[in-house]
N, C-alpha and C positions, 0 to 999 in steps of 0.2 A: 141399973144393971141391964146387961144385955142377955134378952129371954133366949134358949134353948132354941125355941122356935124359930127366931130372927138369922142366929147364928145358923142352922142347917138350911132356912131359905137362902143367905148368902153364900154358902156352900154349893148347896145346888146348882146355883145360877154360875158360879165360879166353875162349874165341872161342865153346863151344859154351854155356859162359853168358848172356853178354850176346848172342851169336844167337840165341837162343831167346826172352830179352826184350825184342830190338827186334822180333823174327818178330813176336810177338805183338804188339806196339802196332802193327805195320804191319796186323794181320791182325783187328784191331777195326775197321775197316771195313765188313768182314760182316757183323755186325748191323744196323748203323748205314745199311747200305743199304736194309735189308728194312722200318726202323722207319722211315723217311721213309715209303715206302705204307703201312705199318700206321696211321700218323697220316693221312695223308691220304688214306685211304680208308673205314678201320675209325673214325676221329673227326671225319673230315669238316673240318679244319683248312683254315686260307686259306693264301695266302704267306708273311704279316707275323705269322700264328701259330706257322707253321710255324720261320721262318728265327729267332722269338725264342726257342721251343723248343729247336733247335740249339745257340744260343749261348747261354743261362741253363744249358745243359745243363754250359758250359765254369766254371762261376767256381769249381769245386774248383780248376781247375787255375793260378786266382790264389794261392792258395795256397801253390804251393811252396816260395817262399821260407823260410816256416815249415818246412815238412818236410824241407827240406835243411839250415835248422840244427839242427832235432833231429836228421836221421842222422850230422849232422858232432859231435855235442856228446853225444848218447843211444847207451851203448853196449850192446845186447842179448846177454847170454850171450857180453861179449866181441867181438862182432859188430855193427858201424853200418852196414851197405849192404844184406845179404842177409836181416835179417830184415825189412825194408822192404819190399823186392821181394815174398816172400812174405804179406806181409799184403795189399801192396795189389795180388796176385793173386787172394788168397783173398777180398777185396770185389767184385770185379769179378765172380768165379763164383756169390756170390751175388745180386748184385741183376740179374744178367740172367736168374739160374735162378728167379729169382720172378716174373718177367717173364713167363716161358716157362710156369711151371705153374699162375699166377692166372687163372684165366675173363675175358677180354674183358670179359663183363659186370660184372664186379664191379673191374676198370680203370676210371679215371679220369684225366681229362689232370694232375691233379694230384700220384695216383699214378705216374704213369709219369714224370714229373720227378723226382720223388723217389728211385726208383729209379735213374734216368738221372745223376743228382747223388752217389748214393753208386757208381756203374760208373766215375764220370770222377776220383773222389775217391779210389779203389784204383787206376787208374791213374794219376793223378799222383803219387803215392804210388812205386808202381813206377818208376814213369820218372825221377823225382829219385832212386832207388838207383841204375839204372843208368847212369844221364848219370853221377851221379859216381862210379861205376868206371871208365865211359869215362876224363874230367879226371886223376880219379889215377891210372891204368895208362897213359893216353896221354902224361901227363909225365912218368913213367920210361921211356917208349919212348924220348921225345923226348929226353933227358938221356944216353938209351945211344947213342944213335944220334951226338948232338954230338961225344961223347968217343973215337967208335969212324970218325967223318966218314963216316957213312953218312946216307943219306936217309926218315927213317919217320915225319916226322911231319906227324899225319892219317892215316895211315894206319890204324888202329883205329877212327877216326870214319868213313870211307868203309864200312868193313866194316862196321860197324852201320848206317848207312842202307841197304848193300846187302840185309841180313838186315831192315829196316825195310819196306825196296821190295818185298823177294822176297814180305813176306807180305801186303801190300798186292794185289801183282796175283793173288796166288792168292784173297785176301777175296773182292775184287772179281770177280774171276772166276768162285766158287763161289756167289757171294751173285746174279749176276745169274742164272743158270744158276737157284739156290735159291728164287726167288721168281715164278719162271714154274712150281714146280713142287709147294713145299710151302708147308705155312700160315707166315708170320712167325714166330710163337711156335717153331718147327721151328727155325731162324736161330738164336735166341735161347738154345737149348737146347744147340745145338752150341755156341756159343762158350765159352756156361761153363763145358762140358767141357775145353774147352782150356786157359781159367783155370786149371781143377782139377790139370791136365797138368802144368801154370808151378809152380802151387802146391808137385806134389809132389818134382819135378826140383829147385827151387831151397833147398827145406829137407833136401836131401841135400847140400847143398856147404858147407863149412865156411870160413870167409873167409880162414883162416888158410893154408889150400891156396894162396891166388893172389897169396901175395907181395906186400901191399899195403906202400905206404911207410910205414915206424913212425910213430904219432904216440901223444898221450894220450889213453887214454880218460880221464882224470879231468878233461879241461877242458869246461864247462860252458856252460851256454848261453849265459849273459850275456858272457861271454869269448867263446865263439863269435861272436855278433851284433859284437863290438866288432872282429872280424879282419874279416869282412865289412862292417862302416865302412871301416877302413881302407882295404881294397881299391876301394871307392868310392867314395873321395877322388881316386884317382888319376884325373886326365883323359880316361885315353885308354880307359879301363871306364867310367867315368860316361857322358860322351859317345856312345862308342858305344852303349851298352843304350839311352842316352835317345833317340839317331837312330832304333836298329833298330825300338825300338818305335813309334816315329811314322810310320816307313814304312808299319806296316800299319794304326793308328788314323786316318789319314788321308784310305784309301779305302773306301769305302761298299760294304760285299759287297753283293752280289746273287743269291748261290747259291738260298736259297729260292726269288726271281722265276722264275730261271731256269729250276729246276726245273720250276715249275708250269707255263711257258712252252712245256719241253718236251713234258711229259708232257698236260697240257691242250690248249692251243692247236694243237701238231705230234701230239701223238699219238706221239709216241716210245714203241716198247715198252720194258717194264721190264729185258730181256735185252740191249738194245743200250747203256742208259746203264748198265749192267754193263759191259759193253764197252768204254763209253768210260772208267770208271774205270780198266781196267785196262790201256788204253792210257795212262792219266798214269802210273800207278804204273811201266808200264814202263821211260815216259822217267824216271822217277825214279830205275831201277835204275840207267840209262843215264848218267844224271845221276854218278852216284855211280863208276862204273868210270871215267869218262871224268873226274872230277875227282882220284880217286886217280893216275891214271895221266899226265894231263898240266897240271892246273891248282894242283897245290899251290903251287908255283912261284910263282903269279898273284897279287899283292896281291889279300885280300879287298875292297876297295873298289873295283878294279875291276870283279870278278865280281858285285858288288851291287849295282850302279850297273847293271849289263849287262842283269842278270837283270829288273832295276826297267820297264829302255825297254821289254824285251819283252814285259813283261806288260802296259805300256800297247798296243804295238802290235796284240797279240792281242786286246783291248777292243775297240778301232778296228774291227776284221775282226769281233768278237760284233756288231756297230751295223751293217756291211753284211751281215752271217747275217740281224738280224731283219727287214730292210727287203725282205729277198729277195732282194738283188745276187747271192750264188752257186746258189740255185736258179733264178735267172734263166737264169745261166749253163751250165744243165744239171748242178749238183751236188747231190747226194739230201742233207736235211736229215740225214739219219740220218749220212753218211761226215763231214758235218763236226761232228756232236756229237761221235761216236766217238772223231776225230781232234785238232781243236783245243778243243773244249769238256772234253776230256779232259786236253789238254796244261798251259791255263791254269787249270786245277784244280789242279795239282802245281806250279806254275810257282811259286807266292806262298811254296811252300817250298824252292823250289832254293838260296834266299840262307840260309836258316839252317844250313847242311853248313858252305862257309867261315867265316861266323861264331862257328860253336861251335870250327872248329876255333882262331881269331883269340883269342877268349876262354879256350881252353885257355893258349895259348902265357903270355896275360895274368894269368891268375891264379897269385895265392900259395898257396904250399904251405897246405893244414890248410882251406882252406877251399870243396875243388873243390865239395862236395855243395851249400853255401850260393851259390855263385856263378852256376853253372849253373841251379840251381834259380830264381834268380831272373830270369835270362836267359828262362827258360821262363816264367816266372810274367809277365814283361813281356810276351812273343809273344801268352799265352793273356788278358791283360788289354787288350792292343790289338785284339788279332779282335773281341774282345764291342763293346769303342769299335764297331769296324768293321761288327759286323752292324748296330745299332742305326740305324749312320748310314744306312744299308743300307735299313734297315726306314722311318727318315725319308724319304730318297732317293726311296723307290719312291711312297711318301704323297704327298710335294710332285708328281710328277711326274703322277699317278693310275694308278696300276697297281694293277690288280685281280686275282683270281684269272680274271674273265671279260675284261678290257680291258688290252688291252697295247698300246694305241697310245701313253703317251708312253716304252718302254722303250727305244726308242732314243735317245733325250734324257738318261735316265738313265745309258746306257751308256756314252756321251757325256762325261759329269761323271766318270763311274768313271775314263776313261782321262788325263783330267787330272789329278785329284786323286794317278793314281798316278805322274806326270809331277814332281810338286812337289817330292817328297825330295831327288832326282838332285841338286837347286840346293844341297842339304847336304852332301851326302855327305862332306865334309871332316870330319865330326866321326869317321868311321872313320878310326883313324890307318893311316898305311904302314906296312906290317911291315918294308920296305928300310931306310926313313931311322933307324924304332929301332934297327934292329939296327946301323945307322954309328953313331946317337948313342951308342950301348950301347958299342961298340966304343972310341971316343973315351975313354970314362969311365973 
C-alpha cells in the first residue's frame, strides 16, 4: 500500500513543478515589457512594425501540435514530458542571454526576430510538457475524485494559472519598476537566469517520481498522429477548438496602436503601463481563485460567452477613453490605463481557464500532450490572424504613429467583431446534457 505520506510528497512535488513552470511562462512578460521600448526607442519602429514584430514573434508557438505528438510518441531516457520542459527552458536562457550580451550595435531588427523566434520556440516547447502534465495528472484527479464523489476537477488547472498570474504580476511589476531604472539588456539578462533556474530544477526530477498513467513508450508517431485524428473526429473537440479559435482570429488586435497611443500621443510613463500590466495579471490571479472556488460548476460556454460581451463592452469604454469622455469627466488618463487598459489586456485570456479545463474532461486517454498542444497551437495561430487584421485595421482607418484620429473608428470595428462569436457559441457543447447523454448510455 501506498503510505499517506508518499502520496502528499508526490503531490507536493507535482505542484512545485508545474508551479515553477507556469511561474515562469507567467513571468516572461518581463522582458517582453522592456523589448517593446528597446524596439521602439533603440530601432525607432512604427506601430504596424512594432505589433507585426510581436506577432511573427508567436509562429513557434503554431507549432505545438508537432511537439506534443513527439512528447506523446518520443520517449527520452524513459521520460516524455520533463525532458521537454527542460530543453525548451534551456532555449529560452539562451537566446535572451544573447540578446543581453550582443552590443546594440551590432543588433539588427532581423537579429532580434531571430532570437525572439528561438525564446517563443523553447517556450512552446516547455509549455506543451507542462499542459500535458496538467491533461494527465488532472484526469487522474478527476477519475479519483468520480470514484471517491468528491469535487476536484480543475482544480490543478486553477492552480497553474494561479502560479501563471502570480508570475505575471510580479514580471510586470519588476519589469515596469526595471525600466525606469536599467538599460533593457539588464531585463534580458535576468530572465535567462531564471531560464537557467527552470533548467536546473527540472532535470533534477525524474518522471517516474509523479505517478504518471502507464502507457507505451514504444507507440510511435504515426500511431500517435492517428489517436489524435481520432479524437478530432469527435464533434464536440472539432467544433469547439474550430469556434474557440475563431473567437480570437476574428478581432483585429490593436495592442501595438494602443501602445504607441499611449506612450506617444498621452505620454504615459513607462512605470505606470507596468502597472497597468499588473493590475491584469492581478485580475488574472483573481480570475483563477474565483473560478476554482465558484465557477467550476458553470457550463464553459457560458463563461465564454460571458467573458466574450465583456471584452466587447470594455472596447466600447477604450472608444470613450480616446475621444476624451473620461478625462472630460475629470478622470487622469493614467488611472484608466492602469485599471481597464490593464483589465482588457488579460480579459482575451480568462476564457482559455474553462476551456482547457472542458478539453481535459474531453480528451482521450494517451493523447493529453497532442491535444492540448493543439488547443494551444490554434489560440497562438488565431492571435497572428488577429494582429495582422490588427495591423490592416489600423491601415484602412489611417492610424499612424503621429495620427490617431480614426482610432476610434477602429475601436469601434474591434468591439463588434468581438460581438460576432457569442451568435456561435453553440458549437461549445454542455458539459450538463453530456453527462445526462453519457448517463443514458
Amino acid at each position: 500500500m501506498v503510505s499517506a505520506s508518499s502520496v502528499s510528497g508526490r503531490g507536493n512535488l507535482i505542484r512545485g513543478l508545474l508551479g515553477l513552470g507556469f511561474w515562469v511562462q507567467g513571468f516572461r512578460c518581463f522582458p517582453w515589457l522592456a523589448l517593446n521600448f528597446f524596439l521602439k526607442d533603440g530601432f525607432n519602429v512604427d506601430p504596424s512594425t512594432l505589433q507585426i514584430l510581436q506577432n511573427s514573434a508567436n509562429l513557434p508557438m503554431v507549432g505545438k501540435p508537432l511537439y506534443g505528438v513527439v512528447s506523446d510518441a518520443v520517449y527520452i531516457s524513459g521520460q516524455h514530458r520533463i525532458p521537454y520542459i527542460a530543453f525548451g527552458a534551456f532555449l529560452q536562457a539562451v537566446s535572451w542571454l544573447a540578446v543581453a550580451v550582443i552590443p546594440s550595435s551590432s543588433l539588427s531588427i532581423l537579429c532580434i526576430s531571430a532570437y525572439l523566434l528561438l525564446s517563443n520556440l523553447g517556450a512552446s516547447i516547455a509549455e506543451v510538457g507542462n499542459d500535458a502534465l496538467v491533461a494527465e495528472i488532472g484526469k487522474q484527479q478527476a477519475s479519483s475524485s468520480q470514484k471517491s464523489q468528491s469535487s476536484s476537477s480543475g482544480e490543478l488547472q486553477s492552480f497553474v494559472w494561479i502560479a501563471a498570474s502570480a508570475g505575471g504580476v510580479l514580471g510586470n511589476l519588476l519589469g515596469g519598476i526595471a525600466i525606469t531604472r536599467f538599460a533593457p539588456q539588464v531585463t534580458f539578462l535576468f530572465f535567462s537566469l531564471i531560464a537557467v533556474l527552470q533548467f536546473l530544477v527540472t532535470i533534477c526530477v525524474r518522471e517516474s517520481s509523479l505517478n504518471l498513467p502507464k502507457t507505451s513508450p514504444k507507440i510511435g508517431i504515426k500511431q500517435q498522429l492517428s489517436q489524435l485524428l481520432v479524437a478530432l473526429k469527435k464533434p464536440e473537440i472539432a467544433y469547439s477548438i474550430s469556434w474557440f479559435a475563431a473567437s480570437y482570429a476574428v478581432i483585429p488586435a490593436l495592442t501595438g496602436t494602443m501602445f504607441f497611443y499611449q506612450t506617444q500621443n498621452l505620454k504615459i510613463d513607462s512605470s505606470l503601463l507596468g502597472l497597468s500590466k499588473v493590475f491584469g495579471q492581478a485580475g488574472m490571479l483573481v480570475w483563477s481563485v474565483v473560478y476554482n472556488g465558484r465557477l467550476k460548476t458553470v457550463p464553459a460556454r457560458k463563461i465564454i460567452a460571458a467573458v466574450q460581451a465583456t471584452m466587447a463592452l470594455l472596447m466600447v469604454s477604450d472608444v470613450l477613453f480616446v475621444k476624451g469622455f473620461y478625462r472630460n469627466m475629470g478622470v487622469p488618463d493614467s488611472l484608466y490605463v492602469i485599471i481597464f487598459s490593464g483589465l482588457l489586456e488579460v480579459l482575451f485570456f480568462f476564457k482559455i481557464l474553462p476551456f482547457n479545463v472542458l478539453m481535459m474532461q474531453l480528451c482521450p486517454p494517451g493523447c493529453e500532450g497532442s491535444l492540448m498542444a493543439l488547443v494551444a497551437s490554434a489560440i497562438a495561430l488565431s492571435l497572428i490572424v488577429s494582429g495582422c487584421f490588427g495591423v490592416a485595421l489600423a491601415s484602412y482607418v489611417g492610424v499612424t504613429g503621429d495620427d490617431f484620429s480614426g482610432f476610434p473608428r477602429a475601436l469601434l470595428i474591434q468591439a463588434v467583431c468581438t460581438l460576432l462569436p457569442i451568435y456561435w457559441s453553440s458549437c461549445v457543447p454542455d458539459e450538463k446534457k453530456m453527462k445526462t447523454s453519457s448517463k443514458k448510455e
